[in-house]
C-alpha positions in Angstrom: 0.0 0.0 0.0 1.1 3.4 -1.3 2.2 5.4 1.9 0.1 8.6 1.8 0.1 12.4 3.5 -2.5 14.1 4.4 -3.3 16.1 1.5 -2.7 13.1 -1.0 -5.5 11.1 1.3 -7.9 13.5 1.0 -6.8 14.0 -3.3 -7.3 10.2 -3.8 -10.7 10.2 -1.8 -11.9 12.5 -3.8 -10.5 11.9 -7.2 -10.5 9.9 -9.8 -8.7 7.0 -8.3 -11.3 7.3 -5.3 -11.9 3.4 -5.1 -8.1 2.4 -4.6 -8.3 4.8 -1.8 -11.0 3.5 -0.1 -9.7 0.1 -0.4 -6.6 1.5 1.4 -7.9 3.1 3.9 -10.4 0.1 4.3 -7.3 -2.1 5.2 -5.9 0.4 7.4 -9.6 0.1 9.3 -9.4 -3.2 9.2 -6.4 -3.4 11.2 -7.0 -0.6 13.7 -10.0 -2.0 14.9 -8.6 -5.7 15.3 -5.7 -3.9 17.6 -8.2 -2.1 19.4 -10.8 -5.1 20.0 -7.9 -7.9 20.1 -9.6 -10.3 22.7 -12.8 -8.4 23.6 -15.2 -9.1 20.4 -16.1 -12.3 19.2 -15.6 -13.2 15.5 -13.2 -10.2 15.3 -12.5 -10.8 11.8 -16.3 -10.8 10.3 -17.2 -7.7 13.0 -13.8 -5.5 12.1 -14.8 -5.6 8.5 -18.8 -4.6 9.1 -17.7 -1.9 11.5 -14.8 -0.5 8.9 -17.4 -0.5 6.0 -19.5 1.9 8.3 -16.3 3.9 9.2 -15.9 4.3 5.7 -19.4 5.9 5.0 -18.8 7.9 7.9 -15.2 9.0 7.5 -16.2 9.6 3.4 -19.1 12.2 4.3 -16.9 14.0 7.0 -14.2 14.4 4.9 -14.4 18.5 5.1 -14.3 18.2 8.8 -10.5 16.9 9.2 -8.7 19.8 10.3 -5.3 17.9 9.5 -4.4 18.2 13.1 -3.2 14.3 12.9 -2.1 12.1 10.9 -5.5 11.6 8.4 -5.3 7.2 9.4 -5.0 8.5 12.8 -7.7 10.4 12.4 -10.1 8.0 10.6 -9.2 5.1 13.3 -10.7 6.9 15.6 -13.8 7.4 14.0 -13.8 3.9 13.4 -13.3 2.9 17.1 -16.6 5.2 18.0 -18.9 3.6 15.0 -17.9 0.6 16.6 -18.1 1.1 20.5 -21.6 2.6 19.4 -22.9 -0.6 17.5 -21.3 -2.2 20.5 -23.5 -0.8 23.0 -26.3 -0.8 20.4 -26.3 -4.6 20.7 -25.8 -5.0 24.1 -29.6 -3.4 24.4 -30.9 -4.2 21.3 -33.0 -7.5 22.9 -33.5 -5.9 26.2 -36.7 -4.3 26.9 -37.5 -1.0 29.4 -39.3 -3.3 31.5 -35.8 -5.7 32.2 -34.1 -3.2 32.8 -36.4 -1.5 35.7 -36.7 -5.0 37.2 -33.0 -5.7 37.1 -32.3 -2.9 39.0 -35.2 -3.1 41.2 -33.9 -6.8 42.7 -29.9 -5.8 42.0 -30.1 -2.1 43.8 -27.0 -1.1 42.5 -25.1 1.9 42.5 -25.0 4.3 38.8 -22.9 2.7 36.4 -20.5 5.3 36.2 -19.7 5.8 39.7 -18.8 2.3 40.2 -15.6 1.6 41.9 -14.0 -1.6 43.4 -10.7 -0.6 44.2 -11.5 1.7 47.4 -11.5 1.0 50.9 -14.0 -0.6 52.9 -14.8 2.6 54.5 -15.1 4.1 51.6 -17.6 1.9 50.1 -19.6 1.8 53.1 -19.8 5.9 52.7 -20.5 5.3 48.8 -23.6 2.8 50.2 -25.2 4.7 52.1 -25.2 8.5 49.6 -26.5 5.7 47.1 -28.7 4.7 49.3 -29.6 8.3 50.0 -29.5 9.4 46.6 -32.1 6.6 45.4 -34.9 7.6 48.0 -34.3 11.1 46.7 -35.2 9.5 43.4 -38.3 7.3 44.5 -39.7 10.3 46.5 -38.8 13.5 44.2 -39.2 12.3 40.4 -42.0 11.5 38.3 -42.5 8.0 36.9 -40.8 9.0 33.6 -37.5 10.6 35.4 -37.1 7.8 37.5 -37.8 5.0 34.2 -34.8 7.6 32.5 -32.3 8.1 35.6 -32.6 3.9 36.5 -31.9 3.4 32.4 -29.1 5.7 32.0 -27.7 6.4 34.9 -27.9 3.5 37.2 -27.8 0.5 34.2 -25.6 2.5 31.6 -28.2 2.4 29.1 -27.1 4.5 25.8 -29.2 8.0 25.8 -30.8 6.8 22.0 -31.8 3.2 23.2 -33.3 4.6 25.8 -35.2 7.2 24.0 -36.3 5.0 21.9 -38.1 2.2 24.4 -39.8 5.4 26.3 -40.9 6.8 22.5 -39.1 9.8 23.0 -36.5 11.5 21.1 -32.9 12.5 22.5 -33.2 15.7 23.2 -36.5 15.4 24.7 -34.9 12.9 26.9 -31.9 14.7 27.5 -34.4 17.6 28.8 -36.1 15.2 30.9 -33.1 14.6 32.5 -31.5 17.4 33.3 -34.6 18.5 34.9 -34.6 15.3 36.9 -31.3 16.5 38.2 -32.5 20.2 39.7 -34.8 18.1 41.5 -32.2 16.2 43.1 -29.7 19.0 44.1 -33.0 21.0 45.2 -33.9 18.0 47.6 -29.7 17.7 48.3 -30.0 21.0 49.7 -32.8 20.9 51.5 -31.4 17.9 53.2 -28.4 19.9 54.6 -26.3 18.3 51.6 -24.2 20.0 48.9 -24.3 18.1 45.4 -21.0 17.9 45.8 -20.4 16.0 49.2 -22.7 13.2 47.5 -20.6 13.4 44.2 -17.4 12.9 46.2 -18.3 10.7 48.8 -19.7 8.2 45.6 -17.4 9.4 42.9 -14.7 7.2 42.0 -10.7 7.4 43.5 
């Protein structure tokens, strides 16, 4: 494979030898995202070729928005690793219903997915128990039905913002608005409670 700068990517994509490009630049997909998921995706080979072909049709209609900052393969990688962490996620909930998810979490009662930590002390999690603990009856007593359904999804299970949406029949931002107001709720009853948001973000937050 021809080695390429910046400016003779972008010349080849969009020229008349465009399809020798993209078959370059298709290999070099292909091999990024077998480093990057070595050992964590099952039939690597098959999957690193579906998710370059949709890197490609991303990378190919984005092409104005490389500012040349990198290296253009180092750039286009990384697109590819997002297409594919997103079809990732996408498939981890494409079989699982609102409804699981609500129970799961109603018989597991476990803290927000991203504030997870195993690594601290047992003091530590003890203090992290109990502001989750804290923070969840602030949630069953201050939010309405469909704030609680969207802070258990996302925040609690991990649940992508668009999978979500779409099992609630809402749209992103409408979800993302539902949200956010969720969250005044909860610093407005923090406060009341004598807390500041940010005591319960560090005694659950991670380190």
């Amino acid at each position: 494979m021809k080695k390429r700068t910046n400016e003779e990517w972008l010349d080849a994509l969009r020229g008349p030898r465009r399809d020798k490009a993209i078959g370059d630049l298709r290999e070099v997909l292909v091999r990024g995202l077998k480093v990057a998921f070595a050992g964590r995706v099952r039939g690597l080979n098959e999957t690193a070729e579906d998710f370059a072909q949709d890197a490609l049709i991303r990378v190919l209609n984005n092409l104005d928005s490389f500012r040349g900052e990198s290296r253009f393969t180092t750039w286009a990688q990384r697109v590819a690793v997002r297409v594919a962490y997103t079809e990732l996620r996408r498939r981890r909930w494409r079989d699982v219903s609102m409804q699981e998810v609500l129970e799961r979490h109603e018989k597991s009662g476990r803290e927000p997915d991203a504030l997870r930590d195993h690594t601290s002390s047992p003091e530590r999690q003890t203090a992290r128990k109990m502001m989750v603990e804290t923070l969840q009856s602030f949630i069953a007593e201050e939010l309405t039905r469909r704030q609680r359904e969207a802070m258990v999804a996302v925040m609690f299970e991990g649940m992508p913002l668009e999978e979500a949406a779409q099992r609630m029949e809402t749209n992103r931002n409408a979800l993302y608005k539902l949200l956010h107001d969720a969250r005044k709720k909860l610093k407005k009853r923090i406060e009341a409670e004598g807390l500041s948001p940010g005591e319960v973000l560090e005694a659950i937050s991670e380190g």
